[in-house]
N, CA, C and O atoms as a GROMACS GRO file, in nm:
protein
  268
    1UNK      N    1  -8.366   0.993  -1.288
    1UNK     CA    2  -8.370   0.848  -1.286
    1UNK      C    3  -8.402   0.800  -1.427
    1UNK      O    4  -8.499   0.851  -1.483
    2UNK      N    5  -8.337   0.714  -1.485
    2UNK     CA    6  -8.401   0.634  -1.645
    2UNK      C    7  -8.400   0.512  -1.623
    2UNK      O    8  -8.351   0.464  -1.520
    3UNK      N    9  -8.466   0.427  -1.734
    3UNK     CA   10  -8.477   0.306  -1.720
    3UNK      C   11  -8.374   0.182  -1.705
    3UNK      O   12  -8.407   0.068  -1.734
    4UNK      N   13  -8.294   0.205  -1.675
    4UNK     CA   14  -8.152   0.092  -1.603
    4UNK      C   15  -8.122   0.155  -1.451
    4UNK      O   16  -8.069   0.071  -1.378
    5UNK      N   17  -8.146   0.294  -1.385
    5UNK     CA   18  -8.118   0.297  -1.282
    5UNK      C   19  -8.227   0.235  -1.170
    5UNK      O   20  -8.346   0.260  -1.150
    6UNK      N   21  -8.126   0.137  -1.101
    6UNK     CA   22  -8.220   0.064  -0.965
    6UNK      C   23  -8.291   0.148  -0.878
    6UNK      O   24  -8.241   0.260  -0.865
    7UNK      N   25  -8.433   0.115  -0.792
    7UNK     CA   26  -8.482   0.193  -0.718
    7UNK      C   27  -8.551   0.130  -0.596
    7UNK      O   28  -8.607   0.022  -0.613
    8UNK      N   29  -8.552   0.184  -0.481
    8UNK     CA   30  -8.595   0.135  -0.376
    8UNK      C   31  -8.747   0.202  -0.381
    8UNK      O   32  -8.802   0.223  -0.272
    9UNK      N   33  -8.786   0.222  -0.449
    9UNK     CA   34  -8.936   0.266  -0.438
    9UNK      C   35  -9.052   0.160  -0.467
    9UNK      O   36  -9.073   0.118  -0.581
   10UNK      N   37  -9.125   0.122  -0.358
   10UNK     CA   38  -9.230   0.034  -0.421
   10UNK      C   39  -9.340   0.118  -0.474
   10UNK      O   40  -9.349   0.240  -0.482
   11UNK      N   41  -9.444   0.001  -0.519
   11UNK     CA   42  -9.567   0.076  -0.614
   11UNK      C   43  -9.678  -0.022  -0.661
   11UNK      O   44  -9.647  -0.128  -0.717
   12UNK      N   45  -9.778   0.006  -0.643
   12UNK     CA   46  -9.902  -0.065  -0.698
   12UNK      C   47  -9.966  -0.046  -0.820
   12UNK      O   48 -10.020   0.055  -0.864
   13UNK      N   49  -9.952  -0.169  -0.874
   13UNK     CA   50 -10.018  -0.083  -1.027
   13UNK      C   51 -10.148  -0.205  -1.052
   13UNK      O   52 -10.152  -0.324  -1.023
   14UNK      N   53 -10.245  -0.120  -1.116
   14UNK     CA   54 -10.359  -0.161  -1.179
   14UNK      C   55 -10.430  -0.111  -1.313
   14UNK      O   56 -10.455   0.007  -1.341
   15UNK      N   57 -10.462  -0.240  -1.403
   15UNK     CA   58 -10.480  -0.216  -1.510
   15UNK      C   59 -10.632  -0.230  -1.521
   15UNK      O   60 -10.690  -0.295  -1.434
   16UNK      N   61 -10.706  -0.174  -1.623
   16UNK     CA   62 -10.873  -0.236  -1.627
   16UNK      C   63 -10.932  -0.121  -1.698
   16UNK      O   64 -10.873  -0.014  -1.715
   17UNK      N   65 -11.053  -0.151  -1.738
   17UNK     CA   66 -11.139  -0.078  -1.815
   17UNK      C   67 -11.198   0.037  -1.708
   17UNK      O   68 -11.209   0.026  -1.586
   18UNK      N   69 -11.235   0.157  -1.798
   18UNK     CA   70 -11.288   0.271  -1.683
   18UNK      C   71 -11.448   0.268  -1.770
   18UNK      O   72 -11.462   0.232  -1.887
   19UNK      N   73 -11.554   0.313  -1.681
   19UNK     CA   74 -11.720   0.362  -1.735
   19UNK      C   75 -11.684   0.375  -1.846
   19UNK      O   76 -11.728   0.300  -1.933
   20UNK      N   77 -11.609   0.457  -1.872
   20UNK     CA   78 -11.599   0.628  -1.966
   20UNK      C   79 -11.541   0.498  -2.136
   20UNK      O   80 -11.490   0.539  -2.240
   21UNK      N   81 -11.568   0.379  -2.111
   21UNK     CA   82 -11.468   0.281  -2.217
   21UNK      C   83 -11.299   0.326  -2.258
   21UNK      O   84 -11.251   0.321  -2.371
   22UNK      N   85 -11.238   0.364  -2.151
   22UNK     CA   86 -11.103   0.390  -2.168
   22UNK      C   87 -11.011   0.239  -2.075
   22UNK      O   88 -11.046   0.136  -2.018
   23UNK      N   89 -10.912   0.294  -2.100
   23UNK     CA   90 -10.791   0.149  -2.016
   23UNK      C   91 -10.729   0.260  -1.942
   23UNK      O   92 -10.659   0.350  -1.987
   24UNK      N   93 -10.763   0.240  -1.832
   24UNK     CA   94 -10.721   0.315  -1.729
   24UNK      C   95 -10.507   0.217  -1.657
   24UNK      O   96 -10.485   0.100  -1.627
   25UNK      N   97 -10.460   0.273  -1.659
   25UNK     CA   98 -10.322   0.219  -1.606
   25UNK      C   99 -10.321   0.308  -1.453
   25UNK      O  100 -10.308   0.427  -1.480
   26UNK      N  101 -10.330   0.291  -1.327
   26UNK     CA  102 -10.336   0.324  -1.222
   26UNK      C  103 -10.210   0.299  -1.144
   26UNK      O  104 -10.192   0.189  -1.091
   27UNK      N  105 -10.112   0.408  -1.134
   27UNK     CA  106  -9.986   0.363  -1.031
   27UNK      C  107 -10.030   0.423  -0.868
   27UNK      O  108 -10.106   0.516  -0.842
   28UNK      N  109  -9.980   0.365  -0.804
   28UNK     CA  110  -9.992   0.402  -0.670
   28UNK      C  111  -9.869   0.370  -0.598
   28UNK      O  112  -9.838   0.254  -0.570
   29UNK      N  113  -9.792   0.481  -0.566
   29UNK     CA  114  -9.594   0.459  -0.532
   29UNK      C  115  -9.610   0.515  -0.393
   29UNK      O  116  -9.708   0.585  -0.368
   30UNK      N  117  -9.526   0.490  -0.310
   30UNK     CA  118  -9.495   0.526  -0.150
   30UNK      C  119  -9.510   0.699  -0.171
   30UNK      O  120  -9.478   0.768  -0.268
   31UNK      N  121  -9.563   0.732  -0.059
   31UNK     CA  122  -9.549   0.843  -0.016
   31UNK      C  123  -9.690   0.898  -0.096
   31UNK      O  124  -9.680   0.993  -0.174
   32UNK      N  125  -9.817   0.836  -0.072
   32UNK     CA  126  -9.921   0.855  -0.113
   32UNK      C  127  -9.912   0.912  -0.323
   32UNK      O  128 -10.003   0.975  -0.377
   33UNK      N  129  -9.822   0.881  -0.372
   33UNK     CA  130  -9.885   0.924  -0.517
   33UNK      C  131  -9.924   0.900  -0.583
   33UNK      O  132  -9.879   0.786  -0.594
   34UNK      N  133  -9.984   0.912  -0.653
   34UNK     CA  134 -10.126   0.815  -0.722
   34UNK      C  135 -10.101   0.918  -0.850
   34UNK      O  136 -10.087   1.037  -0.878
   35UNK      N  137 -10.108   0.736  -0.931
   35UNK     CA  138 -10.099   0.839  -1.115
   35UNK      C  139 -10.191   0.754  -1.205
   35UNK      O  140 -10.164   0.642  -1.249
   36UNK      N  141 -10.327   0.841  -1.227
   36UNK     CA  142 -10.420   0.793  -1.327
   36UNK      C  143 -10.366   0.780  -1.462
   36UNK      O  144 -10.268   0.851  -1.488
   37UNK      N  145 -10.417   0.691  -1.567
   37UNK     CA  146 -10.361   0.756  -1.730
   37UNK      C  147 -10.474   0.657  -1.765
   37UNK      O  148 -10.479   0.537  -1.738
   38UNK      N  149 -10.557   0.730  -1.828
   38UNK     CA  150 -10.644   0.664  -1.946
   38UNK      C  151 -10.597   0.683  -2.082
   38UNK      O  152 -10.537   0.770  -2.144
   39UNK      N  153 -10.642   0.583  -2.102
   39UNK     CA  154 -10.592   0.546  -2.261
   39UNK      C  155 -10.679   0.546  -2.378
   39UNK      O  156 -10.784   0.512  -2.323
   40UNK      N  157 -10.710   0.563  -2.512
   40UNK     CA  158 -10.869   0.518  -2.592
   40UNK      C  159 -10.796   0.365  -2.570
   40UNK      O  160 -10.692   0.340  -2.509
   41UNK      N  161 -10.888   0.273  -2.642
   41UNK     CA  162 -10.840   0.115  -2.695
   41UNK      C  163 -10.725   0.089  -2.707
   41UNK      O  164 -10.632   0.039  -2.645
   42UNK      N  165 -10.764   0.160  -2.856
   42UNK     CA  166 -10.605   0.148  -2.949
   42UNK      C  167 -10.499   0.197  -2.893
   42UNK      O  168 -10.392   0.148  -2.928
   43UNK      N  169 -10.497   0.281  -2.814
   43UNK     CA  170 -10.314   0.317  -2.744
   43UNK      C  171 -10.326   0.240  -2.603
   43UNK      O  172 -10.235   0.238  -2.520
   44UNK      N  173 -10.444   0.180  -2.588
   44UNK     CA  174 -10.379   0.057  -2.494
   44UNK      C  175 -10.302  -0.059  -2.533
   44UNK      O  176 -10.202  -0.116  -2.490
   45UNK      N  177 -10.412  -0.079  -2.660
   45UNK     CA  178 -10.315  -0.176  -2.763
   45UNK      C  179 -10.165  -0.176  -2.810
   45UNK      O  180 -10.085  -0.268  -2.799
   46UNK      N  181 -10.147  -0.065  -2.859
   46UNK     CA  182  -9.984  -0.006  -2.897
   46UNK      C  183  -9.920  -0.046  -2.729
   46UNK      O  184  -9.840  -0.138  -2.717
   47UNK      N  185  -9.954   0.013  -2.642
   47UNK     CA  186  -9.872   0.013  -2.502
   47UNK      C  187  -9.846  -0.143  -2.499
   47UNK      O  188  -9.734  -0.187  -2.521
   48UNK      N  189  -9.969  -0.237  -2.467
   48UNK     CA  190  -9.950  -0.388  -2.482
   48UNK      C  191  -9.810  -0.446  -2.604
   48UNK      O  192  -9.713  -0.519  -2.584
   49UNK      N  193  -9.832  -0.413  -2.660
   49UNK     CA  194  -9.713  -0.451  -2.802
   49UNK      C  195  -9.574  -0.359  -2.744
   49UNK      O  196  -9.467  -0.419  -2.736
   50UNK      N  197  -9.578  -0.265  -2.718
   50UNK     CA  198  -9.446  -0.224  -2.627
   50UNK      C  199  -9.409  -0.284  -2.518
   50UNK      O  200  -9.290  -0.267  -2.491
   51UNK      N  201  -9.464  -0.343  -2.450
   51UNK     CA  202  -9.439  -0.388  -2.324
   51UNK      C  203  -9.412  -0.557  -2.374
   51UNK      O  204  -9.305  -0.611  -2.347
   52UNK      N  205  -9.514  -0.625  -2.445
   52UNK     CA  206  -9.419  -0.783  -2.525
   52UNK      C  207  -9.319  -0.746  -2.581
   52UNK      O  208  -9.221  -0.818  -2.558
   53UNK      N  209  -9.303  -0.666  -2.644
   53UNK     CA  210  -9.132  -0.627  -2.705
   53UNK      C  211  -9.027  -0.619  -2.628
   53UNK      O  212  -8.917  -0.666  -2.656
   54UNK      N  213  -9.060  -0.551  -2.513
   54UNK     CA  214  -8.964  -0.498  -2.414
   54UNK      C  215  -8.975  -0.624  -2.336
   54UNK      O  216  -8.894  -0.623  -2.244
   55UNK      N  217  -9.073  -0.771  -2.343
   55UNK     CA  218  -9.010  -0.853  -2.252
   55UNK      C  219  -8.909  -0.938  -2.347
   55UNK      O  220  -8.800  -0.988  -2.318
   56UNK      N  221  -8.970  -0.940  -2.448
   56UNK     CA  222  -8.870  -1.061  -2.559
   56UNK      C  223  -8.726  -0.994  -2.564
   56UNK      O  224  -8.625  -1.063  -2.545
   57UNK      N  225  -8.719  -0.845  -2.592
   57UNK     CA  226  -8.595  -0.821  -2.579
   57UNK      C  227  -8.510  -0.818  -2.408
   57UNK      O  228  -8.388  -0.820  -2.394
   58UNK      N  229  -8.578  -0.815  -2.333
   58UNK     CA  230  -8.526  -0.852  -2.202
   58UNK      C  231  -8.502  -1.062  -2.197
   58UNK      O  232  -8.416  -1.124  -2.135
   59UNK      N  233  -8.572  -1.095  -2.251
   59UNK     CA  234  -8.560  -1.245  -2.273
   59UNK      C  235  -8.431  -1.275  -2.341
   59UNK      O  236  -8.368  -1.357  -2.274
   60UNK      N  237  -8.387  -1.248  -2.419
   60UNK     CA  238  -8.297  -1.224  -2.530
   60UNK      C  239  -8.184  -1.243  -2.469
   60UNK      O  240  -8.101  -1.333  -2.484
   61UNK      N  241  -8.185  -1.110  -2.368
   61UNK     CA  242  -8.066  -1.038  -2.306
   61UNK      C  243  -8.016  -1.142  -2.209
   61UNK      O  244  -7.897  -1.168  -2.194
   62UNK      N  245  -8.121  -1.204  -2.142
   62UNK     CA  246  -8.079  -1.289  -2.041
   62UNK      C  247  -8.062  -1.432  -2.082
   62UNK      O  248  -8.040  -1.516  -1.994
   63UNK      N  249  -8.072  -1.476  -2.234
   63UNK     CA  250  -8.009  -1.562  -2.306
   63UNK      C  251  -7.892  -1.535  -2.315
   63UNK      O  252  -7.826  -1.600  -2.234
   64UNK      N  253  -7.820  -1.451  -2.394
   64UNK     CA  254  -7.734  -1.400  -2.389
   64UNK      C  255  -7.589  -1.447  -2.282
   64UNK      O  256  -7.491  -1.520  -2.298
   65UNK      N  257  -7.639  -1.368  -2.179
   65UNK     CA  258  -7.586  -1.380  -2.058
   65UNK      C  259  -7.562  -1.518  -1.991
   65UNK      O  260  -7.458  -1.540  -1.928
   66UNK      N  261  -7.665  -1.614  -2.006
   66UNK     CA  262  -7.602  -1.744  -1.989
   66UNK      C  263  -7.511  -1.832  -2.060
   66UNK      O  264  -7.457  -1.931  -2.010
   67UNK      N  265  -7.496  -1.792  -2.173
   67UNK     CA  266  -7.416  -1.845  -2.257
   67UNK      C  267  -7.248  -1.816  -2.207
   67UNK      O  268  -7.155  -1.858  -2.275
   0.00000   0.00000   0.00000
């Protein structure tokens, strides 16, 4: 599967600080799987700046397209 193929899978996700001062990203997808990922700060930070990039260029795209 990559990132343009559609999926019928739902999933819960949660973001937030852990004790330990990490950024915990928490998925939780059908069929019980559960995926921890702590982060230090700073590569929460970098992830944040990937993810505004990836909406402006999805913004873009769907400018684009109305035209």
């Amino acid at each position: 599967m990559g990132i343009n193929d559609p999926s019928d899978t739902s999933a819960n996700l949660q973001i937030g600080p852990t004790d330990a001062g990490m950024v915990r990203i928490y998925v939780e997808a059908d069929g019980g799987i559960e995926v921890p990922m702590d982060f230090e700060p700073d590569e929460a930070e970098e992830i944040a700046e990937e993810i505004r990039a990836a909406a402006q260029g999805a913004r873009n795209m769907s400018r684009k397209k109305k035209r």
